[in-house]
C-alpha positions in Angstrom: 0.0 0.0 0.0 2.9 2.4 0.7 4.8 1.7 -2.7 1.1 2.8 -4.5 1.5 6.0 -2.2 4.8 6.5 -2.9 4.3 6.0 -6.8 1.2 8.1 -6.3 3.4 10.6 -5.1 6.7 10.6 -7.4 3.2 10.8 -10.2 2.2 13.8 -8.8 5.4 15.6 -8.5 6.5 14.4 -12.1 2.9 16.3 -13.5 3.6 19.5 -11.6 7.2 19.2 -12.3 6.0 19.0 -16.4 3.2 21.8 -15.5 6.2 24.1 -14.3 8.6 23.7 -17.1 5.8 24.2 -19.8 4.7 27.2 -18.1 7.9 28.8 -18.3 8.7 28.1 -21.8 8.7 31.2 -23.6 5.9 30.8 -25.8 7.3 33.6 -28.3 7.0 32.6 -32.2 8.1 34.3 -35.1 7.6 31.6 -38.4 7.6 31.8 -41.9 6.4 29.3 -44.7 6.3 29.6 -48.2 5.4 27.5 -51.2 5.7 27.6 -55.3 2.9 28.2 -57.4 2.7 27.7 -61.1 -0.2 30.4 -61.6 -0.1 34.4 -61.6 -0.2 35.8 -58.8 -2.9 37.9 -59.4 -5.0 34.7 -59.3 -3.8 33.5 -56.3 -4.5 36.9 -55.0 -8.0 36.9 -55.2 -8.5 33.5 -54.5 -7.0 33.7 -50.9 -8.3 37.3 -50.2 -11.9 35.9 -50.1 -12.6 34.6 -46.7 -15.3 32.7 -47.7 -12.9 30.3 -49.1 -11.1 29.9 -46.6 -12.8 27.1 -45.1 -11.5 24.6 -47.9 -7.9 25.5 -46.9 -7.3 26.6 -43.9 -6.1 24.1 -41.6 -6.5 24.6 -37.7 -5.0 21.5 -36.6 -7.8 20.7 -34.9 -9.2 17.1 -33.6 -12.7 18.5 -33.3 -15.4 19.5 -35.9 -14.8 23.2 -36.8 -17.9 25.7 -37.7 -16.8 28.5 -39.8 -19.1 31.4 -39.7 -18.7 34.5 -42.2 -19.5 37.9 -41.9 -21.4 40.1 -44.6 -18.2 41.6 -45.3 -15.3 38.6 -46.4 -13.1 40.5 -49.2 -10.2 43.0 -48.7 -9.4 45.8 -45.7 -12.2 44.9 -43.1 -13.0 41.6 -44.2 -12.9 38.9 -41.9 -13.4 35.5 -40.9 -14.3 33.4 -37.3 -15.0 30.0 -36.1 -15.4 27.7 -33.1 -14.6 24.3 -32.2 -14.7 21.9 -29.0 -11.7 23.3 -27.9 -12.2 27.1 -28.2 -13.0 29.8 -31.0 -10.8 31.8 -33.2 -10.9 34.6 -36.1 -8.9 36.5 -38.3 -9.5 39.7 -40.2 -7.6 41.5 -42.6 -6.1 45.1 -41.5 -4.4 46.1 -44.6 -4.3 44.9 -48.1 -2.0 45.8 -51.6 -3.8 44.8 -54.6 -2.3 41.5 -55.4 0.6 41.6 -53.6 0.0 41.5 -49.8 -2.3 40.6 -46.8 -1.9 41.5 -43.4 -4.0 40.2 -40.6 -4.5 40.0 -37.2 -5.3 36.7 -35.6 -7.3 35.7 -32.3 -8.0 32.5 -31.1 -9.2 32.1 -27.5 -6.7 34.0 -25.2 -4.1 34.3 -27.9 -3.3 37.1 -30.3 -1.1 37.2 -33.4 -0.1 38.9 -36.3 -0.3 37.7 -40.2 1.7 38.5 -43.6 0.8 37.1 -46.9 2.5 38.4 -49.5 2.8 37.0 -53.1 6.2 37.5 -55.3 6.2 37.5 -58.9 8.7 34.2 -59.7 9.8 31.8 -62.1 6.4 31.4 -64.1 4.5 31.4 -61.0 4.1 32.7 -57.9 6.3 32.8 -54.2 3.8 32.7 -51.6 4.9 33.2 -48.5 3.3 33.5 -44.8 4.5 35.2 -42.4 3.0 35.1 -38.6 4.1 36.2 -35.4 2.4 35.8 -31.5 2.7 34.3 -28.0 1.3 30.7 -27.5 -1.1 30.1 -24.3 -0.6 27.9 -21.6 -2.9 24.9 -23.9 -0.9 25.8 -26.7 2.4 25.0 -25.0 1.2 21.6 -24.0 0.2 20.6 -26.9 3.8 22.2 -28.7 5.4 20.2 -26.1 4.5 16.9 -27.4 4.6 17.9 -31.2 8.0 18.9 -31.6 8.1 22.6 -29.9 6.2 25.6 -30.7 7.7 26.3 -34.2 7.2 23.3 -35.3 3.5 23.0 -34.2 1.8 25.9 -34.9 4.3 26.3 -38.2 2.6 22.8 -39.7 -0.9 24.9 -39.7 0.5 27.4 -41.9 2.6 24.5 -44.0 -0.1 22.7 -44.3 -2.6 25.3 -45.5 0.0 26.9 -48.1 -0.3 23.3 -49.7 -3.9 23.2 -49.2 -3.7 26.9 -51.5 -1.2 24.9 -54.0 -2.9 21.9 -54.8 -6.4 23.5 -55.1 -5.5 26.5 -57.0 -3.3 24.9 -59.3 -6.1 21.7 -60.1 -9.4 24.5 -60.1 -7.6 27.1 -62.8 -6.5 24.1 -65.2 -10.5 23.3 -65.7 -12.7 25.6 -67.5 -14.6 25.7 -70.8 -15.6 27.8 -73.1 -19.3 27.2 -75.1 -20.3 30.0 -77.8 -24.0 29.8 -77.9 -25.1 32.1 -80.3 -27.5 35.0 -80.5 -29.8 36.2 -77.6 -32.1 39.0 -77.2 -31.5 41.6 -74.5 -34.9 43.5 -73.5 -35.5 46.5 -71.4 -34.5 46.2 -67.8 -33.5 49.2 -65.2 -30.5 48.5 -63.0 -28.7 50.4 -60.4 -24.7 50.3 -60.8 -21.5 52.1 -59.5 -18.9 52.7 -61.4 -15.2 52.4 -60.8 -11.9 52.6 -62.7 -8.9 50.5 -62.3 -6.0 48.7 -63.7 -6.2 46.3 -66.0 -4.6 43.6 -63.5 -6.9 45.0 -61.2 -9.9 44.7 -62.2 -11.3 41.4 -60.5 -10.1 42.1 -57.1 -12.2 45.6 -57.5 -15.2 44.1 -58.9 -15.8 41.3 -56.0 -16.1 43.3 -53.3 -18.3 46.1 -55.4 -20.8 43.0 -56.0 -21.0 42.4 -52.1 -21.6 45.8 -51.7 -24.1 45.8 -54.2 -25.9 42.9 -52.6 -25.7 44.6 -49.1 -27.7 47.8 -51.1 -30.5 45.4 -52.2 -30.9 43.6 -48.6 -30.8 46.8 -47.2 -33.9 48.2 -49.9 -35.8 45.1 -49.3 -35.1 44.7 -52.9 -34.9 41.6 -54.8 -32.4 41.1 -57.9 -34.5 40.3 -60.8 -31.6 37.9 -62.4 -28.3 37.6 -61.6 -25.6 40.4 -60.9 -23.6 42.0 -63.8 -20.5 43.8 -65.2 -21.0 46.2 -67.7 -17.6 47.3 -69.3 -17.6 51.3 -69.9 -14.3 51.8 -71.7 -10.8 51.1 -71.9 -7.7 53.8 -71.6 -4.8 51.8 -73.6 -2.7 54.6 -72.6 -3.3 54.7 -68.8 -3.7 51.4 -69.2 -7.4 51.1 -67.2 -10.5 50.2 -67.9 -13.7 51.5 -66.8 -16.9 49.4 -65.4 -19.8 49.1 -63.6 -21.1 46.9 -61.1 -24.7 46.5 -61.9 -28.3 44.6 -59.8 -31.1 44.4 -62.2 -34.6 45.7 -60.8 -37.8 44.3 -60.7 -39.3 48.1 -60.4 -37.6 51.3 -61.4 -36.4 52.9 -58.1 -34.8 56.3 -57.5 -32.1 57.1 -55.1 -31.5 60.2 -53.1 -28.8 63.0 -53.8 -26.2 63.0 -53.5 -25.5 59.0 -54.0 -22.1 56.7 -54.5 -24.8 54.9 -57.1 -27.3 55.8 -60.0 -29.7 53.7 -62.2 -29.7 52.6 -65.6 -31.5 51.2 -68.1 -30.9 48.9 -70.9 -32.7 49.2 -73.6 -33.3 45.8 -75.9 -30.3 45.0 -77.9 -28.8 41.7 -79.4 -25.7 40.1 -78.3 -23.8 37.4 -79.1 -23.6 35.2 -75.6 -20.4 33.0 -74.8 -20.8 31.2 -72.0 -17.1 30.8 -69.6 -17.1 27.7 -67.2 -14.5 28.4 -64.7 -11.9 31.5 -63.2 -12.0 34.7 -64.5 -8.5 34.7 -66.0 -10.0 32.5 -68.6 -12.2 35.7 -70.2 -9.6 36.4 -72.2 -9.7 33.5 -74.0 -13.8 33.2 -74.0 -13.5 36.9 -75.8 -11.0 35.5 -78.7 -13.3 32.6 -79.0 -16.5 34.5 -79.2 -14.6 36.8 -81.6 -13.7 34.3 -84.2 -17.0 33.3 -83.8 -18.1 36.5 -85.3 -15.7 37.1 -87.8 -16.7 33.2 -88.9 -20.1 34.0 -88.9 -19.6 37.3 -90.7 -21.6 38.5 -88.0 -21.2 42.5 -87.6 -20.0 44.0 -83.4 -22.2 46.8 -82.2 -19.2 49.1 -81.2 -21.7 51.6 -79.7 -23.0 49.3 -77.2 -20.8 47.7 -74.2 -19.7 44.5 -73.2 -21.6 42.7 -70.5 -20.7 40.1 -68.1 -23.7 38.3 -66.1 -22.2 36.5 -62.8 -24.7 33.4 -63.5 -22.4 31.5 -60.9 -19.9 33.1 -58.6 -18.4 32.4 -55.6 -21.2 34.1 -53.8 -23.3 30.4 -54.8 -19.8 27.8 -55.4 -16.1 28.3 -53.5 -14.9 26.3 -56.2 -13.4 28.3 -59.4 -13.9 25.7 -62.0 -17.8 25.8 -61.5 -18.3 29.2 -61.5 -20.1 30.3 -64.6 -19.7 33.8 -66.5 -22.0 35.0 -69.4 -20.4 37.5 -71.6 -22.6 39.4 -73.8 -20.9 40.9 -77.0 -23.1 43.4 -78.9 -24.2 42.4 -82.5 -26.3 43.9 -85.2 -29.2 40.9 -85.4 -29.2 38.8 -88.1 -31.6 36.1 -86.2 -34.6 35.8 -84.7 -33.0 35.3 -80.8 -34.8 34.9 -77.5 -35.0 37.8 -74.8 -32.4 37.4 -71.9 -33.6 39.6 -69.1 -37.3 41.1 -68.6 -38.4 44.8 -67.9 -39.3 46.4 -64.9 -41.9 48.9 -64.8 -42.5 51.2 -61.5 -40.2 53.4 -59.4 -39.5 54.1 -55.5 -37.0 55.7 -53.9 -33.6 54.6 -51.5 -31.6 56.0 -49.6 -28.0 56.4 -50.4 -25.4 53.7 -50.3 -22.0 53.8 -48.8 -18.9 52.9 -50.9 -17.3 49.6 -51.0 -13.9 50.4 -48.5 -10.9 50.1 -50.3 -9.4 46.7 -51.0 -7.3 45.0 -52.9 -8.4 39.1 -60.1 -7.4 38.5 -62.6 -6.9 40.3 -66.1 -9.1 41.2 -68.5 -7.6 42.2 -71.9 -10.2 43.1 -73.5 -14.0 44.8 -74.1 
């Protein structure tokens, strides 16, 4: 009976003698993991700087089921991200952001706080990724550290982990699109409301993602409903300054005015024909889906309508699929009719009036070459 006491006892002492010594490690860390990816950067950009797809990636290193919840706001400066597990909560949320080039964050999770760089380099035909994060581990965290090869090491293989997460699932989802002319459709009257931004070339994407969550945020705020799907309509092009205009556009059911002075205005499209290309997968491939639909035209001897615009409709974004390669882009190319074609979108008839909406906060996609 003593020697169970005793054993008992030398137990004891060894669990408090462990407690002590993890409790005075220094739980300082400073790490940094990077990885190689064969895809422009600017892709890679706007994939990671959407929060809401994060939750395909992001690996806690966590034994319990995690719940990711997302705010209305997931893109760019102010955009953020939380979730909770068995074992405690966490989130992250970005504090600053350079249009395809960095991301910086700060990171809570329980009783521990920590600061985040991503930044992207330009590199050999792809792109240098690299994460950069620096905080103090908690008392739980130490434990767990202890057993798992030291702090470095076990917090670093979340970070690892999720920059090969990034690799394999950017690199598989931008290698599958298509591209499907379909022909002639019939654009009829429909009244929108849009705002309007300029920007890079390069830049263009990363601009119009957050503009469309803004735009959403204006219709749920109206107690408006879209009638269709969100679209793009491309003003004009400065080859010089190398921008291009646009305008992030919700269709109405009802013709609605808005108060002065406003960050938005209303349109309307009158009927048109266009010739309707339909992109399956990341918007780097418009490019492509633009010199497809145009040799379409010239092969059909079919005639552009220069004074009309180009028109992307969002028919599947990430707003309804995380995944790239089943997001689904209409572009619209003006064209004098030659067919009989079928209308595309319907007319809306009365008006009301909203108040003003705020801009979209700045934020930091991928090319588009053309209009």
């Amino acid at each position: 009976m003593k020697i169970v006491k005793y054993i008992f006892f030398l137990a004891v002492l060894a669990l408090i003698g462990i407690t002590v010594f993890i409790a005075t490690q220094n739980g300082n860390y400073r790490l940094q993991k990077t990885t190689f990816i064969k895809v422009p950067k600017e892709i890679v950009f706007n994939y990671i700087n959407d929060y809401r797809t994060w939750d395909q990636w992001f690996d806690l290193n966590s034994n319990s089921k995690i719940n990711f919840v997302f705010p209305e706001n997931t893109i760019g400066q102010g955009g953020s991200l939380s979730w909770n597990t068995a074992n405690g909560y966490g989130s992250i949320e970005t504090i600053f952001v350079k249009e395809n080039d960095s991301i910086s964050q700060k990171i809570e999770e329980s009783n521990t706080r920590a600061t985040s760089a991503i930044t992207l380099k330009d590199s050999l035909g792809g792109t240098k990724l690299t994460w950069t994060v620096e905080g103090v581990a908690d008392f739980y965290t130490k434990i767990e550290a202890a057993f798992s090869g030291g702090i470095n090491s076990y917090i670093g293989s979340i970070y690892e982990n999720s920059l090969n997460n990034i690799k394999a699932i950017v690199t598989k989802e931008i290698r599958n699109y298509s591209v499907t002319v379909i022909g002639e459709v019939k654009m009829d009257s429909i009244y929108f409301v849009k705002q309007t931004a300029t920007a890079k070339v390069k830049d263009v994407h990363s601009k119009i993602t957050p503009m469309l969550q803004t735009m959403q945020k204006f219709f749920n705020n109206g107690n408006l409903v879209m009638n269709g799907k969100p679209f793009v309509i491309y003003e004009s092009r400065d080859v010089v300054a190398g921008t291009v205009t646009f305008s992030v556009c919700g269709p109405l059911k009802e013709q609605i005015f808005v108060s002065s002075p406003s960050d938005v205005s209303i349109g309307k499209l009158e009927p048109y024909t266009a010739l309707k290309t339909v992109l399956k997968g990341d918007y780097s491939h418009r490019n492509k889906a633009l010199k497809k639909a145009r040799s379409f035209i010239n092969q059909k001897k079919l005639i552009e309508n220069t004074n009309l615009k180009t028109i992307d409709v969002y028919d599947i974004s990430v707003a309804e699929d995380k995944s790239p390669s089943k997001w689904v882009t209409e572009i619209l190319i003006p064209v004098i009719p030659t067919v009989a074609t079928q209308p595309l979108l319907k007319p809306a008839p009365v008006a009301r009036t909203l108040p003003r909406i705020e801009p979209p906060s700045p934020v930091s996609n991928t090319s588009v070459d053309e209009n």
